[in-house]
C-alpha positions in Angstrom: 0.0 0.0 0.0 2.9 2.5 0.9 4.6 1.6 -2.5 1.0 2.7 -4.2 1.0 5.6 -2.3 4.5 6.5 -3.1 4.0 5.7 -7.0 0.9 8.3 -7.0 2.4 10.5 -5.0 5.4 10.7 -7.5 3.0 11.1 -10.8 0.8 13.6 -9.0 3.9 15.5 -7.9 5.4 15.3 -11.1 2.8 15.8 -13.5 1.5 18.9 -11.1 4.8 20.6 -12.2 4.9 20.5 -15.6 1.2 21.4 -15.2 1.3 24.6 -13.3 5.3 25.3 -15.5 3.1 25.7 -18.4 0.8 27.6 -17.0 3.2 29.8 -15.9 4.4 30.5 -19.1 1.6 30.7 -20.8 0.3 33.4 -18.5 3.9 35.0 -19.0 3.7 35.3 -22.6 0.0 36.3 -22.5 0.8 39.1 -20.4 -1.8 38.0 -17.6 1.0 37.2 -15.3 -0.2 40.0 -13.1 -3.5 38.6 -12.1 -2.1 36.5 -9.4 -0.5 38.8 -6.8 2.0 35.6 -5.1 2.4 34.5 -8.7 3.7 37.6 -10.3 6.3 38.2 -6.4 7.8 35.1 -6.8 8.4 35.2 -10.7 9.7 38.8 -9.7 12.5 37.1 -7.0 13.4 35.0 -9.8 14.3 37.5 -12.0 17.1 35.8 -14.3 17.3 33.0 -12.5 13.6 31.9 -13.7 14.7 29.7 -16.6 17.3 27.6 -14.7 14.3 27.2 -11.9 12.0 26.2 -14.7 14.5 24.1 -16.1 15.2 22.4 -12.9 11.6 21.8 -11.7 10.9 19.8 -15.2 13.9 17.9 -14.8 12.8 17.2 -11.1 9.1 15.9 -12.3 10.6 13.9 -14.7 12.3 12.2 -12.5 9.3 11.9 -10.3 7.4 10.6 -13.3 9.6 8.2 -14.0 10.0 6.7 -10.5 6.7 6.7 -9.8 5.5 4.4 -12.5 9.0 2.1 -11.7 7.3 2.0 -8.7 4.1 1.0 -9.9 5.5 -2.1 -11.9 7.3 -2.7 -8.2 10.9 -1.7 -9.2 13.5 -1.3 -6.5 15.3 1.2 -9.3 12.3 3.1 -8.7 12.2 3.2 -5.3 15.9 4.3 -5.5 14.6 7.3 -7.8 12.1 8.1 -5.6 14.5 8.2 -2.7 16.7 10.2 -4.6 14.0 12.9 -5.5 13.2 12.8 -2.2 16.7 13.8 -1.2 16.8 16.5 -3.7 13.8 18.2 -2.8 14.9 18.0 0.8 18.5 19.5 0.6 17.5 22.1 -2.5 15.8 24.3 0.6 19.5 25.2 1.8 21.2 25.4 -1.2 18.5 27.9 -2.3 19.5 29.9 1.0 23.1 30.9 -0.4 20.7 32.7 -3.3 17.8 35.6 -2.5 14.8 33.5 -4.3 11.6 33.0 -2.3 11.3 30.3 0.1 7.7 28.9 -1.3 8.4 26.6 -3.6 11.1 24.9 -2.1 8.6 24.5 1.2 5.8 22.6 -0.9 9.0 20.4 -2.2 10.2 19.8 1.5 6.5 18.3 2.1 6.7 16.4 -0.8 10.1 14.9 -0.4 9.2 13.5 3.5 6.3 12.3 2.7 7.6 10.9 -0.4 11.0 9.2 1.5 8.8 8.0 4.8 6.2 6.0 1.9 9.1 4.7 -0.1 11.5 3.9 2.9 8.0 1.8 5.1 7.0 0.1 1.5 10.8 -1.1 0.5 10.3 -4.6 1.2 7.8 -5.5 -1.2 9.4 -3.9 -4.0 11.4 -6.7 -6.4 
């Protein structure tokens, strides 16, 4: 059950974020980026560092994607990738202290990535 837990948390998580990066970018080439007040503040803090985010949040739900349906088929490689992301999105909080970007995102990931490792870490067993 963790393991299913773990594998949906993963897709969810992962397909979430390249969700809500497109609609980021669409609203920023639309010019609608304003309407949302906490939107437009923390685009704002990223200013020039926005694209390496973006590029690293896509490359972060990829992996997510990816270990969450190795996970599904029961895959120990996946649960290794999910521990991994889960160790990313744990540690990226500090690094992201030595730069002046917002805190936000990288508190949502901090959520993710325990609840993520405490599923993957209870369920390991019964992964082949």
């Amino acid at each position: 059950m963790e393991i299913r837990l773990a594998a949906i948390a993963c897709l969810v998580v992962g397909l979430g974020v390249i969700a809500s990066s497109a609609a980021v970018a669409i609203l920023y080439l639309s010019g609608s980026l304003g309407a949302v007040p906490l939107l437009t503040r923390v685009i704002e803090q990223f200013a020039g560092k926005a694209t390496l985010f973006g590029v690293g949040a896509i490359g972060m739900s990829l992996i997510l994607i990816i270990a969450g349906y190795m996970l599904l088929r029961g895959s120990r490689t996946g649960g290794a990738l999910a521990l991994f992301a889960s160790t990313l999105l744990l540690i990226l909080p500090a690094l992201s202290l030595s730069v002046p970007v917002p805190i936000e995102p990288f508190v949502a990931g901090v959520v993710v990535g325990v609840v993520l490792m405490c599923l993957t870490v209870s369920g390991w067993e019964s992964l082949t």
